[in-house]
ROKOLFI-393994 format. One record per atom (N, C-alpha, C, O): residue in one letter; atom name; x, y, z. Coordinates in steps of 0.05 Angstrom, whole numbers, plus 5000, padded with zeros to 4 digits. Layout:
<rec rest="a" atom="CA" east="X" north="Y" up="Z"/>
...
This chain:
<rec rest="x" atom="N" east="3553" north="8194" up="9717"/>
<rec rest="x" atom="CA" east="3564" north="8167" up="9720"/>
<rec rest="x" atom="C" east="3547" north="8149" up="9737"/>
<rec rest="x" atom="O" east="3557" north="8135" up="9755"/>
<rec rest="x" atom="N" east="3517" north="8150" up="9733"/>
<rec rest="x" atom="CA" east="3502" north="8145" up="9760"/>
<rec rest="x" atom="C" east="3491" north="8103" up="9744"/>
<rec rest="x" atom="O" east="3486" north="8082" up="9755"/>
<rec rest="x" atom="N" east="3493" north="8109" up="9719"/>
<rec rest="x" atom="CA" east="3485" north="8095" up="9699"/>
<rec rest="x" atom="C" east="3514" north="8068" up="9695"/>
<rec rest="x" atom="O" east="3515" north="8054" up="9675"/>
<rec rest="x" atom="N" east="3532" north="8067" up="9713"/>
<rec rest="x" atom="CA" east="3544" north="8049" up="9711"/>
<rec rest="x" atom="C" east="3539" north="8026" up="9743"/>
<rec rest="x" atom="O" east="3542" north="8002" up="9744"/>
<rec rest="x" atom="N" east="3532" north="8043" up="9763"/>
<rec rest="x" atom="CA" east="3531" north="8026" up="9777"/>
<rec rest="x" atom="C" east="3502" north="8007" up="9771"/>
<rec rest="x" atom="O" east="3498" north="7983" up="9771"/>
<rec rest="x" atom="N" east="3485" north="8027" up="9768"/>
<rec rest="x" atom="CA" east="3455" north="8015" up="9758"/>
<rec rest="x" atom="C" east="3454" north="7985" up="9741"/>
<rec rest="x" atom="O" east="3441" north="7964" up="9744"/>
<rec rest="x" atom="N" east="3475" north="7995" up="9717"/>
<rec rest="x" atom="CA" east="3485" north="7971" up="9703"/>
<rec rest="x" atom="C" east="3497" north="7940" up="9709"/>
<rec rest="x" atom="O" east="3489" north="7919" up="9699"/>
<rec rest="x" atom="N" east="3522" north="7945" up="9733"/>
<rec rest="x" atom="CA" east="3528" north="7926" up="9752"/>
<rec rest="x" atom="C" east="3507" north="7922" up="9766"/>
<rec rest="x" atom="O" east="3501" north="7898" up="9768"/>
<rec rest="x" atom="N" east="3495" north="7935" up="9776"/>
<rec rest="x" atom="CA" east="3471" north="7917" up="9791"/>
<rec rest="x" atom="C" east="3454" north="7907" up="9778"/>
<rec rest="x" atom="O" east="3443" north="7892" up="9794"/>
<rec rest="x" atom="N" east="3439" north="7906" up="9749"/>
<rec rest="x" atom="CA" east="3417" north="7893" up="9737"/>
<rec rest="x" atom="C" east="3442" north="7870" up="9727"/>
<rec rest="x" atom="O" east="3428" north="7854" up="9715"/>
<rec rest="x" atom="N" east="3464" north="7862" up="9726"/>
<rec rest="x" atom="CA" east="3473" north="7843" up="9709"/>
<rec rest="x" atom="C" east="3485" north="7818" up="9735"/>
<rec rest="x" atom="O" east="3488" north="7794" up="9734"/>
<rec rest="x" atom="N" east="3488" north="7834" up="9753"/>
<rec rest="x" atom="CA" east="3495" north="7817" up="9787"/>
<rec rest="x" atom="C" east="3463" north="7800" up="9790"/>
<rec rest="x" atom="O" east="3462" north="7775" up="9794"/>
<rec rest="x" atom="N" east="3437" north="7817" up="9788"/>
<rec rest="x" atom="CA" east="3414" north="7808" up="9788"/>
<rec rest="x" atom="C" east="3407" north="7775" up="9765"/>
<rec rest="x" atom="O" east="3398" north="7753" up="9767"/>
<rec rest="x" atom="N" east="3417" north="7790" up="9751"/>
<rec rest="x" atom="CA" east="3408" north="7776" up="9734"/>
<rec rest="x" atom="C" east="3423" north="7744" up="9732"/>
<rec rest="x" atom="O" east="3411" north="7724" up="9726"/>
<rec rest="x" atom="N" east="3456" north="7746" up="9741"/>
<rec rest="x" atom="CA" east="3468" north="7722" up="9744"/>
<rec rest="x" atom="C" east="3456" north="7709" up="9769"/>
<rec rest="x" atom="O" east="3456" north="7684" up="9771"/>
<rec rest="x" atom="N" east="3447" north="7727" up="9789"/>
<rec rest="x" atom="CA" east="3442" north="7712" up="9810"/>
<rec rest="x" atom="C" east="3416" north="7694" up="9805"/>
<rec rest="x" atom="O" east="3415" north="7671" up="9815"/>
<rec rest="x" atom="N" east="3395" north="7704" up="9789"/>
<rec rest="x" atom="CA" east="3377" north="7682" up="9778"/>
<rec rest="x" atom="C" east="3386" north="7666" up="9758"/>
<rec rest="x" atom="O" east="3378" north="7643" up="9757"/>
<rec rest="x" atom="N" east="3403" north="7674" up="9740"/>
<rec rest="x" atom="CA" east="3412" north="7649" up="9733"/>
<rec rest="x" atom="C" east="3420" north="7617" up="9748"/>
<rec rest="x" atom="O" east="3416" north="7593" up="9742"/>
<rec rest="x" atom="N" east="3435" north="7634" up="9775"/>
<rec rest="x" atom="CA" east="3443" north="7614" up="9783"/>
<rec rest="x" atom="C" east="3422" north="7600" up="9805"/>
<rec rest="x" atom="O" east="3418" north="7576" up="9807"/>
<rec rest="x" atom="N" east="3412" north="7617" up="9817"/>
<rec rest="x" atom="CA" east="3384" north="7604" up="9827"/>
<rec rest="x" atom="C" east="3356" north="7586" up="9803"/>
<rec rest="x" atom="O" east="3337" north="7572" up="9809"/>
<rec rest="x" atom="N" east="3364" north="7593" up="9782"/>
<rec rest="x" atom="CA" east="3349" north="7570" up="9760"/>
<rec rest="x" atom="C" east="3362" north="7545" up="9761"/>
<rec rest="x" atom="O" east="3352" north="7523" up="9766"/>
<rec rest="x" atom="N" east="3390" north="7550" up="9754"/>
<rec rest="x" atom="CA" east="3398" north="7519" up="9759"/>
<rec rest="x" atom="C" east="3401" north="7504" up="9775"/>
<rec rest="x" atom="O" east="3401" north="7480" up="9771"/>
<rec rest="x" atom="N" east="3404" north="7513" up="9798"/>
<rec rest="x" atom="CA" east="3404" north="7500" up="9816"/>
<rec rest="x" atom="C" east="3380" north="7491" up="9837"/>
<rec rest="x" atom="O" east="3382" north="7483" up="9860"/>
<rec rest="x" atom="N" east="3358" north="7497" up="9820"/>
<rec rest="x" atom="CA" east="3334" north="7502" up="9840"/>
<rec rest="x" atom="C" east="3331" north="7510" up="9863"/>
<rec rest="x" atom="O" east="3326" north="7498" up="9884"/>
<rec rest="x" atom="N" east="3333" north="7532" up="9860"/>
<rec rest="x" atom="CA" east="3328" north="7555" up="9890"/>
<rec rest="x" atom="C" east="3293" north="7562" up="9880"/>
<rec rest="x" atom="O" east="3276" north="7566" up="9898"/>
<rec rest="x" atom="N" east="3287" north="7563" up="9856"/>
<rec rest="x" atom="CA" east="3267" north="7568" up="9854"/>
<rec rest="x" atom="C" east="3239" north="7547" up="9851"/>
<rec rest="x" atom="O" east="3241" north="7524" up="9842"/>
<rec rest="x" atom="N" east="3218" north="7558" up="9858"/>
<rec rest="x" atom="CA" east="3193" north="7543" up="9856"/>
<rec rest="x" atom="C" east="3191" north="7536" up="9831"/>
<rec rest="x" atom="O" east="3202" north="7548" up="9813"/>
<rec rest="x" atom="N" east="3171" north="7513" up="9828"/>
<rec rest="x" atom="CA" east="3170" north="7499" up="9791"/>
<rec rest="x" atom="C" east="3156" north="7526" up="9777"/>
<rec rest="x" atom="O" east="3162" north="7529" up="9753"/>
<rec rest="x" atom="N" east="3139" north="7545" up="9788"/>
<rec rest="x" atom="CA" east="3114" north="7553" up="9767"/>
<rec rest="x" atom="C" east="3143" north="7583" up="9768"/>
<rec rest="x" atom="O" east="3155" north="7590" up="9747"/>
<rec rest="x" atom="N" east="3148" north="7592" up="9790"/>
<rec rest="x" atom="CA" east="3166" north="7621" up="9788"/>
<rec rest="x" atom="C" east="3189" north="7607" up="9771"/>
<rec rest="x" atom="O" east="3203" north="7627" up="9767"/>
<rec rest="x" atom="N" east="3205" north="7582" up="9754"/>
<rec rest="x" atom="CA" east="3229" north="7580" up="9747"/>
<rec rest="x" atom="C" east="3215" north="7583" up="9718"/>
<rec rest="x" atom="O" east="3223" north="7599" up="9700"/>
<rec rest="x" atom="N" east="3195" north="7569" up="9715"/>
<rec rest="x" atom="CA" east="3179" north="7566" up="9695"/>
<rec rest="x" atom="C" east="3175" north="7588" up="9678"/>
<rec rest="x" atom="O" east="3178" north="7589" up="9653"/>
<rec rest="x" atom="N" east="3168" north="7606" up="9693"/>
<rec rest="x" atom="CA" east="3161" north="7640" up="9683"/>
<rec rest="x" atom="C" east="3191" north="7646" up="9676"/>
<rec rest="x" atom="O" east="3194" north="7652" up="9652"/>
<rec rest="x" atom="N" east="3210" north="7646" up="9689"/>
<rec rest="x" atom="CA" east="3237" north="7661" up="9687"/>
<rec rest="x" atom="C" east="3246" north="7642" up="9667"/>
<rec rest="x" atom="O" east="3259" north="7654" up="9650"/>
<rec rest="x" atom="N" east="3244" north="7616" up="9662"/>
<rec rest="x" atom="CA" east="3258" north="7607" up="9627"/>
<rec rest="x" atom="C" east="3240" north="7625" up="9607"/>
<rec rest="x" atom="O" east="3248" north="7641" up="9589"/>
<rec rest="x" atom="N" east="3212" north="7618" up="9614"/>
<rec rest="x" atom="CA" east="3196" north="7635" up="9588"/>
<rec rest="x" atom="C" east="3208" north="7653" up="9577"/>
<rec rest="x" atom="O" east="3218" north="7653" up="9555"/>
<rec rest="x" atom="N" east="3206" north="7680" up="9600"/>
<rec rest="x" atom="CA" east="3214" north="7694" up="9603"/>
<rec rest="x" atom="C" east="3248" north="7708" up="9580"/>
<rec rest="x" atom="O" east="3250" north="7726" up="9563"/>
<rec rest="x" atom="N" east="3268" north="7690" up="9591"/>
<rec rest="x" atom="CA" east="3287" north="7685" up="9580"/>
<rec rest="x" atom="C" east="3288" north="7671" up="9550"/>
<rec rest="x" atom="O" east="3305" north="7677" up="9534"/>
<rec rest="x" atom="N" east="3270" north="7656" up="9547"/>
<rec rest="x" atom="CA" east="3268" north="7641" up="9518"/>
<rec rest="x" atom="C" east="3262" north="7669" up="9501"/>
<rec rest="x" atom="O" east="3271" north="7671" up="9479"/>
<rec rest="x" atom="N" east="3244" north="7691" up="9514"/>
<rec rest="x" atom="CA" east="3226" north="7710" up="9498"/>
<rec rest="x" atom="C" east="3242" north="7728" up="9485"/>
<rec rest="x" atom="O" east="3243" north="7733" up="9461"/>
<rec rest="x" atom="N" east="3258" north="7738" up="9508"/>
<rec rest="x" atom="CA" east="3285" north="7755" up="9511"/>
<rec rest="x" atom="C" east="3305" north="7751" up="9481"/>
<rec rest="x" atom="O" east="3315" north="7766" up="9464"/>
<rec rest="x" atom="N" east="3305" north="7725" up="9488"/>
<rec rest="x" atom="CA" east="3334" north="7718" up="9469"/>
<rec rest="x" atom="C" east="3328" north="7714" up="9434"/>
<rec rest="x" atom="O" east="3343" north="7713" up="9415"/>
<rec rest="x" atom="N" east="3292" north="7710" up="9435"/>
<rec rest="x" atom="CA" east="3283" north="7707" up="9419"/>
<rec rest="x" atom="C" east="3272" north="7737" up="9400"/>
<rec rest="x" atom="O" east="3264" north="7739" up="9377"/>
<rec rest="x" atom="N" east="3273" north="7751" up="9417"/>
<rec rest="x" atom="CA" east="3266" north="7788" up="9408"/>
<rec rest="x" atom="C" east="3232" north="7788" up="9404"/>
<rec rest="x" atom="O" east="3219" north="7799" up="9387"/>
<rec rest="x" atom="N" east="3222" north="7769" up="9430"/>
<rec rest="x" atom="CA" east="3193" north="7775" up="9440"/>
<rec rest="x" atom="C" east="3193" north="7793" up="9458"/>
<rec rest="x" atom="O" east="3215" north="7801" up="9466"/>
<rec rest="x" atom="N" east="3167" north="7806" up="9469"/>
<rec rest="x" atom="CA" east="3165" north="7815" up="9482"/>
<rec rest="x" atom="C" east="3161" north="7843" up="9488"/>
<rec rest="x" atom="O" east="3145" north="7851" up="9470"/>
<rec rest="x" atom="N" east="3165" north="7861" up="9502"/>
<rec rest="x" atom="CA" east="3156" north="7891" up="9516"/>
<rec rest="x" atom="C" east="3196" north="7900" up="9504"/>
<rec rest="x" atom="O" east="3204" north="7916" up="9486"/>
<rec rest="x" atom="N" east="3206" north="7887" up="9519"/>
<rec rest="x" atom="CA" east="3235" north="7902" up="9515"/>
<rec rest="x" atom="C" east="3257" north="7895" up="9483"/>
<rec rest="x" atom="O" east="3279" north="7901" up="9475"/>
<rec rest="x" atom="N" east="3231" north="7875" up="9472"/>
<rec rest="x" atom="CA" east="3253" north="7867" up="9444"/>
<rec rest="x" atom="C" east="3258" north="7884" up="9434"/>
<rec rest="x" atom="O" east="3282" north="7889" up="9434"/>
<rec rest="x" atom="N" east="3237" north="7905" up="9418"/>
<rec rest="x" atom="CA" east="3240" north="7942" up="9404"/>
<rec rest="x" atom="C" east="3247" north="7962" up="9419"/>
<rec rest="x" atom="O" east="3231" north="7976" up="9433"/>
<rec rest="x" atom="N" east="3272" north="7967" up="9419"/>
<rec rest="x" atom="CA" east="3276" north="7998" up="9434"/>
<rec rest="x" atom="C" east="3265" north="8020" up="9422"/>
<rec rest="x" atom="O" east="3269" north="8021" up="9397"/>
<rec rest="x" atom="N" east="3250" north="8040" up="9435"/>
<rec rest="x" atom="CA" east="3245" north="8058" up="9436"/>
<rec rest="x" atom="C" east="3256" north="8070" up="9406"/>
<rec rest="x" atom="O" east="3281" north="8073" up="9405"/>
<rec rest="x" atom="N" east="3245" north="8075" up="9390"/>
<rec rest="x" atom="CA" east="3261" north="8097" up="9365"/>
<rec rest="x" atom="C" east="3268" north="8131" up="9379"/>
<rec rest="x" atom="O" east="3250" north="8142" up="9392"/>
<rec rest="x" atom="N" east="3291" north="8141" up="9374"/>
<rec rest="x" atom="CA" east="3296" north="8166" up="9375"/>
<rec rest="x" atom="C" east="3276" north="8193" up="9372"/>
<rec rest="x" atom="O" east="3271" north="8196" up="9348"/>
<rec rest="x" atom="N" east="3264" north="8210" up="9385"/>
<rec rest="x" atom="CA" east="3258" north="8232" up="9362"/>
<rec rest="x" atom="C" east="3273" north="8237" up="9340"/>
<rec rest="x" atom="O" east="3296" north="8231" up="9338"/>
<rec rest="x" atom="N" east="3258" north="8252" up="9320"/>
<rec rest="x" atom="CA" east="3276" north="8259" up="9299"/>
<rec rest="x" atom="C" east="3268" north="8298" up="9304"/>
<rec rest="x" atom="O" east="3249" north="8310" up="9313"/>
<rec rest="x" atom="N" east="3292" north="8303" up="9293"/>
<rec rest="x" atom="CA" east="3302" north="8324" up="9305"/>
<rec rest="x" atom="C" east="3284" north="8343" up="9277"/>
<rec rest="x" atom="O" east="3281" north="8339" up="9253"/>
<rec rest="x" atom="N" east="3275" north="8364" up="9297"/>
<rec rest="x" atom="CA" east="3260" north="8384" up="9271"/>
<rec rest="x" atom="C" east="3283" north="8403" up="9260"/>
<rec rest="x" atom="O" east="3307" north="8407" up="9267"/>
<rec rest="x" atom="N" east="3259" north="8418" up="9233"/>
<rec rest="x" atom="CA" east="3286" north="8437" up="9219"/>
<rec rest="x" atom="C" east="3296" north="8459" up="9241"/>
<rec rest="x" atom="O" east="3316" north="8474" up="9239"/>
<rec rest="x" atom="N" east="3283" north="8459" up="9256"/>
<rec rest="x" atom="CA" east="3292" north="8488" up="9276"/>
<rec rest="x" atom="C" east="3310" north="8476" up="9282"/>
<rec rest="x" atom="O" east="3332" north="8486" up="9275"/>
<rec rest="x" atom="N" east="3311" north="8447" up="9301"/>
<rec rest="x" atom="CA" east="3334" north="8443" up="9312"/>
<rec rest="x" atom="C" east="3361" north="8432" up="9301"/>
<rec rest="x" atom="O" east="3384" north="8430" up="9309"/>
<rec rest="x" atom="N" east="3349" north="8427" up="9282"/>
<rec rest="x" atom="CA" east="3375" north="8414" up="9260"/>
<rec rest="x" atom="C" east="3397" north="8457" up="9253"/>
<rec rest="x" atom="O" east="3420" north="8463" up="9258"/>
<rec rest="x" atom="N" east="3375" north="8470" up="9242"/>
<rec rest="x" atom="CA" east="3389" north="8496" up="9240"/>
<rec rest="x" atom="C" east="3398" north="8513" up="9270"/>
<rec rest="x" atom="O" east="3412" north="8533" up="9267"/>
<rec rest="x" atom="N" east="3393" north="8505" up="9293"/>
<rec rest="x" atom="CA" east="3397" north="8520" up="9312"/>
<rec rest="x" atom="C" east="3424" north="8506" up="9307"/>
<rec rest="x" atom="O" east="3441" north="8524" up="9302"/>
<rec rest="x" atom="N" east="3438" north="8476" up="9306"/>
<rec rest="x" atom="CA" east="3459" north="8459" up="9311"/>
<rec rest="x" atom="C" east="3482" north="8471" up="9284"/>
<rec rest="x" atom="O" east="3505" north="8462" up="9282"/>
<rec rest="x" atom="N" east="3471" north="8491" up="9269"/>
<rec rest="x" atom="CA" east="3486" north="8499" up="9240"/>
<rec rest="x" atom="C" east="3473" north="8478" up="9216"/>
<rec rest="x" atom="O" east="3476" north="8488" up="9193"/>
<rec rest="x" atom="N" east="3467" north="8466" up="9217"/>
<rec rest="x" atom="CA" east="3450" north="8441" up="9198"/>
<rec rest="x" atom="C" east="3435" north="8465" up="9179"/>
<rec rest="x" atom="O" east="3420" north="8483" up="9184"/>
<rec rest="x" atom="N" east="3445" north="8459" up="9159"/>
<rec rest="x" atom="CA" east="3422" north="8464" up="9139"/>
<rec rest="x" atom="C" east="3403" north="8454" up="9124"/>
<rec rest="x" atom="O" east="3410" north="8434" up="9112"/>
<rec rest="x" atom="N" east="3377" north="8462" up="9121"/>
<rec rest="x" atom="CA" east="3355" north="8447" up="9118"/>
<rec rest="x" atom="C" east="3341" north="8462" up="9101"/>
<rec rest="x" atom="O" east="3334" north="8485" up="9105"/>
<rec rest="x" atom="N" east="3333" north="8443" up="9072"/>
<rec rest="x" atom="CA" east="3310" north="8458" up="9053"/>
<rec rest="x" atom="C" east="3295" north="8434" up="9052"/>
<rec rest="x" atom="O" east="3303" north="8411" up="9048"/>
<rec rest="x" atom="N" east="3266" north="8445" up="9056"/>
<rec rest="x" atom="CA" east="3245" north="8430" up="9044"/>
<rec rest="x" atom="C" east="3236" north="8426" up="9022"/>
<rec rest="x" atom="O" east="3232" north="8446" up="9008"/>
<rec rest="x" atom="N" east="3230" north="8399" up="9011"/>
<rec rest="x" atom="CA" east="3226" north="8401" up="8979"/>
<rec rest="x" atom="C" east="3197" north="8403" up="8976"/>
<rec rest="x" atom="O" east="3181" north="8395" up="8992"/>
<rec rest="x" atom="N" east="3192" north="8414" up="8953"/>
<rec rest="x" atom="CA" east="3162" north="8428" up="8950"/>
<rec rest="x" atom="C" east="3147" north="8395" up="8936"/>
<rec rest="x" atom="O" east="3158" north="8379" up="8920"/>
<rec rest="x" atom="N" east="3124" north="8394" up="8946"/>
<rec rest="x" atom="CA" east="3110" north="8368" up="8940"/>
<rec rest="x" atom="C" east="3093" north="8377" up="8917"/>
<rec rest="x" atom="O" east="3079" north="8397" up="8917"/>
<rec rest="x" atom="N" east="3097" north="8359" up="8896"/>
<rec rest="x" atom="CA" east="3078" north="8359" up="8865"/>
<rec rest="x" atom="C" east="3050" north="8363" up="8883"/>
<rec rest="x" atom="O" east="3045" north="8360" up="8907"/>
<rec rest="x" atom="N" east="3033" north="8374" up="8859"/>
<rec rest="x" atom="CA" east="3003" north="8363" up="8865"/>
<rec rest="x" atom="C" east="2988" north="8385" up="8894"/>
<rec rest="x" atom="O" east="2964" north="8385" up="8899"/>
<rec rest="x" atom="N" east="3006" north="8400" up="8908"/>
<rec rest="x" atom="CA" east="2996" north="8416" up="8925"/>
<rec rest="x" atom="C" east="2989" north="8445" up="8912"/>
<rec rest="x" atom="O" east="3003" north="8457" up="8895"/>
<rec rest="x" atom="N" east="2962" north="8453" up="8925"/>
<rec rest="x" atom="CA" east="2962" north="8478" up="8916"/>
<rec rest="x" atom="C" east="2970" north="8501" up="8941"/>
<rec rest="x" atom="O" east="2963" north="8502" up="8965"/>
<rec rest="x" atom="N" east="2986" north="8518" up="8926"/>
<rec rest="x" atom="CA" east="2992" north="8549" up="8940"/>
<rec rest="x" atom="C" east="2983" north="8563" up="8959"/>
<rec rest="x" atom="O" east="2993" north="8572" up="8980"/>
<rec rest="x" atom="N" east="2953" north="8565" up="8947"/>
<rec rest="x" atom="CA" east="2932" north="8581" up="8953"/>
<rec rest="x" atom="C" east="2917" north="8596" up="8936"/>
<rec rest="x" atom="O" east="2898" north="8610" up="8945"/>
């Protein structure tokens, strides 16, 4: 449960610059960066727009879970 307070605190953070943007608490070039910033965000620019994709889970671990798994044999390969 360590992941909920973490949460309240990045979203307390984050209103608090909100509210320091509007009201100019901040310098022109630092408010400047933080709309960019925000324009990028909302726009799905950026480092954080793509989350991370999952691993995908191999046949071991799919069968260790009870999963059953056959591989289909590809045309065009040889045997040996």
């Amino acid at each position: 449960m360590t992941m909920m307070p973490r949460l309240d605190a990045g979203e307390q953070l984050a209103a608090m610059q909100v509210q320091g943007l509007a009201f100019g608490a901040f310098e022109k070039v630092d408010a400047e960066r933080m709309q960019r910033e925000l324009r990028e965000k909302a726009q799905g620019i950026g480092q954080e727009a793509e989350p991370a994709r999952p691993k995908r889970a191999t046949p071991a671990q799919l069968s260790a879970m009870g999963i059953g798994v056959s591989m289909p044999v590809q045309k065009g390969q040889n045997d040996g």
